[in-house]
N, C-alpha and C positions, 0 to 999 in steps of 0.2 A: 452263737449263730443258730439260726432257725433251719429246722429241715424241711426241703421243699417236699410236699407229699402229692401236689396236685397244681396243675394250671390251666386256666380255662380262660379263652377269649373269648366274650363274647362279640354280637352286631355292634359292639363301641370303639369309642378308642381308650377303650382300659381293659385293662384284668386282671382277674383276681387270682391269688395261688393262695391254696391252703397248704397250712405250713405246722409245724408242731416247735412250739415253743422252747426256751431253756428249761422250763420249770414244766415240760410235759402238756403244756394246755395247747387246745385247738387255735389256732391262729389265724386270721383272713387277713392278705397282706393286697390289698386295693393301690395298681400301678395306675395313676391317673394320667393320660396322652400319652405318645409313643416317645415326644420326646422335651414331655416337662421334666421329666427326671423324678417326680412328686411320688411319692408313695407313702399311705394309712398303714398300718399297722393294728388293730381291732382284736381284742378276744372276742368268744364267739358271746358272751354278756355285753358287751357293747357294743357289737353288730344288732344286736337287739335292740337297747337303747338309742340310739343313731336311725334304728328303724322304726319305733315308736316316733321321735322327734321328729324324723322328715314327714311321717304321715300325720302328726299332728301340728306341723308346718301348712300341708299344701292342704289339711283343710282350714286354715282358716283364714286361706286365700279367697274361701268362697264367699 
């Protein structure tokens, strides 16, 4: 089980809680709506990764 070390809501309907994993790593644990029940899971390398993709997503929407 993951330690909860941080939670932040933001202007959405999600949030995020930073969390320190079994194996000691930084963990972003993204709750998506209040009541999909849905929730990512992310090290912070592929919070990266996922942020590259979506911004080389929406540009080549242009």
């Amino acid at each position: 089980m993951a330690e909860v070390r941080s939670t932040r809501r933001v202007n959405a309907p999600w949030t995020v809680e930073r969390r320190i994993g079994g194996d000691n790593k930084p963990l972003a644990v993204l709750q998506l709506g209040t009541r999909s029940g849905v929730s990512i899971s992310l090290y912070a390398d592929e919070v990266a990764q996922l942020a590259t993709a979506l911004t080389d997503y929406l540009d080549s929407l242009d």
